[in-house]
Phi, psi and omega in degrees: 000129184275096197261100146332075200301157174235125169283158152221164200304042160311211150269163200031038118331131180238123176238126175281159187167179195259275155269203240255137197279161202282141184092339185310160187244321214196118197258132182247185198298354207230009180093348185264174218236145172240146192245030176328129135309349177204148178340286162316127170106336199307163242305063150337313203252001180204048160070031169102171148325121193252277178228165178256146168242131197257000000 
């Protein structure tokens, strides 16, 4: 049997939406959004960085 994890908005969590949520660090190439504390790595899992928010 096959069970379905759910991420929640932890850190370097990534979520998809529309704008851009109050914490984000970073928007990746696939729509979702990342709360990374730090560069590396950032949205690793979704094809990279699209843009950083200062």
């Amino acid at each position: 049997m096959l069970t379905k994890l759910r991420a929640g908005p932890a850190a370097g969590a990534c979520r998809a939406g529309g704008a851009r949520p109050r914490g984000a660090m970073a928007k990746c190439k696939d729509a979702s959004y990342s709360y990374s504390a730090h560069f590396q790595g950032t949205c690793s899992h979704h094809r990279g960085v699209k843009y950083w928010y200062r």
